[in-house]
LOBATI-242008 format. One record per residue (C-alpha): residue number from 1; residue in three letters; x, y, z. Coordinates in pm, 1 decimal, always signed. Layout:
BEGIN
k=NUM, r=ALA, px=X, py=Y, pz=Z
...
% end
This chain:
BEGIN
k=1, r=UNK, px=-3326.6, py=-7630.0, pz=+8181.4
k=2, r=UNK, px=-3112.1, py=-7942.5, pz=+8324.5
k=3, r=UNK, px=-3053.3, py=-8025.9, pz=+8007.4
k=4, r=UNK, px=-2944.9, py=-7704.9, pz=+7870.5
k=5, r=UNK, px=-2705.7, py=-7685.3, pz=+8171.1
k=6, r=UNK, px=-2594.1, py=-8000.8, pz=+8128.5
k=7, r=UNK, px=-2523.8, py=-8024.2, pz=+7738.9
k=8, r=UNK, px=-2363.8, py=-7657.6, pz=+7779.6
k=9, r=UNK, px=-2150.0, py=-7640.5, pz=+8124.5
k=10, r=UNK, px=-1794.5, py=-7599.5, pz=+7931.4
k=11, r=UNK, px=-1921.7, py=-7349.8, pz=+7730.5
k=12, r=UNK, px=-2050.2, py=-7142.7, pz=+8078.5
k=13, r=UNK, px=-1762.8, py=-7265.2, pz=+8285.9
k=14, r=UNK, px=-1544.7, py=-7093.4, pz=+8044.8
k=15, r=UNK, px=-1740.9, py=-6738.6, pz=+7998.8
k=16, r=UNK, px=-1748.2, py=-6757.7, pz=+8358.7
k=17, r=UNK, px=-1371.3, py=-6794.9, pz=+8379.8
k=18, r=UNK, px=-1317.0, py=-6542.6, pz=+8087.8
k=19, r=UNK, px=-1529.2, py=-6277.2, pz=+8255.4
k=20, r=UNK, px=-1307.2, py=-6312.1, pz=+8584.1
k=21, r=UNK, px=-1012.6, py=-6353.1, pz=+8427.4
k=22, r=UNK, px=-1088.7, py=-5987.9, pz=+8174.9
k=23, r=UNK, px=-1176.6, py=-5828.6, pz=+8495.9
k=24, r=UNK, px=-888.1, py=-5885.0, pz=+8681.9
k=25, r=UNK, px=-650.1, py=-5796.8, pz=+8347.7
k=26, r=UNK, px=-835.1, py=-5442.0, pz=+8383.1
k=27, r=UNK, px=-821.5, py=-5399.6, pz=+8743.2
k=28, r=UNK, px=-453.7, py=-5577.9, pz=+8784.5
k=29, r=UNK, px=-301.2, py=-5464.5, pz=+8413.4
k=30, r=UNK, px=-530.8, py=-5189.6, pz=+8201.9
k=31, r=UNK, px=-473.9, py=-4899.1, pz=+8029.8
k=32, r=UNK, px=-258.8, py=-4611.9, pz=+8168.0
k=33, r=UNK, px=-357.6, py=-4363.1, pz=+7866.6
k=34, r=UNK, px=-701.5, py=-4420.1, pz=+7844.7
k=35, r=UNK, px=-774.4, py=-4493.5, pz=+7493.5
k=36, r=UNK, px=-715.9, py=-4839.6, pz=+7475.9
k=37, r=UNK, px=-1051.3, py=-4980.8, pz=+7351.4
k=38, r=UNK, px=-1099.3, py=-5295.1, pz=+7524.2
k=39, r=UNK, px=-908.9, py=-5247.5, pz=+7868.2
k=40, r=UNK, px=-987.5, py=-4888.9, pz=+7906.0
k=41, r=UNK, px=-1348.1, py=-5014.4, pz=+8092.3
k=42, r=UNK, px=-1437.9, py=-5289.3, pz=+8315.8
k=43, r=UNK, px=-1707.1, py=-5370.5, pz=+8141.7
k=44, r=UNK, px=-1532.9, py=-5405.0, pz=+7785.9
k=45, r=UNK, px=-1283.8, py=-5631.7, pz=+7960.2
k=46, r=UNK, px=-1500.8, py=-5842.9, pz=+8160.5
k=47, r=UNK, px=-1730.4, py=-5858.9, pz=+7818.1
k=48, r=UNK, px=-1441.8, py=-5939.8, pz=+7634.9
k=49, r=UNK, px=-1298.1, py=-6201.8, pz=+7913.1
k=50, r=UNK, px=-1647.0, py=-6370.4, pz=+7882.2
k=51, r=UNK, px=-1675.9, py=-6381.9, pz=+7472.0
k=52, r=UNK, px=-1303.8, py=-6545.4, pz=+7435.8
k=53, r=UNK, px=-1336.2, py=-6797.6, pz=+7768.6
k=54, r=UNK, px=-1639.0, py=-6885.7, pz=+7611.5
k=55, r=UNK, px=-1543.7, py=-6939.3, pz=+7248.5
k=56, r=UNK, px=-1229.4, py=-7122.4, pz=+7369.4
k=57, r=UNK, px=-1355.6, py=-7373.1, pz=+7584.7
k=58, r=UNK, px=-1654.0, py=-7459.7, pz=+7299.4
k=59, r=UNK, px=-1400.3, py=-7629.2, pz=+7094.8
k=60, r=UNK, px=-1353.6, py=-7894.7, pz=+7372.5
k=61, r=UNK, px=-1681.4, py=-7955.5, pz=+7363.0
k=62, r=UNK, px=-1821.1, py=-8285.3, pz=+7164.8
k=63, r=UNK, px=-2107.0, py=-8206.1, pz=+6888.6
% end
């Protein structure tokens, strides 16, 4: 599990990031209307957040 941790910690630092940062762009931004797909719940931002802080910060990662 250390290892895990330690060969991955970009890749969780930045869905960790991502998921705050998506759930403060609902809570601080969101949708007025409604039907906005992604910002319209919490949970689609904050999922969201996590998926793109995560896929960015894996391409600073060394193979």
């Amino acid at each position: 599990m250390k290892e895990f941790l330690r060969a991955n910690w970009l890749i969780i630092a930045g869905t960790l990031a991502g998921a705050v940062g998506g759930y403060l762009y609902w809570k601080l931004v969101g949708c007025s209307s409604g039907t906005c797909a992604i910002t319209s719940n919490p949970l689609n931002s904050t999922f969201y957040g996590a998926l793109m802080g995560g896929l960015f910060l894996s391409l600073f990662q060394k193979s």
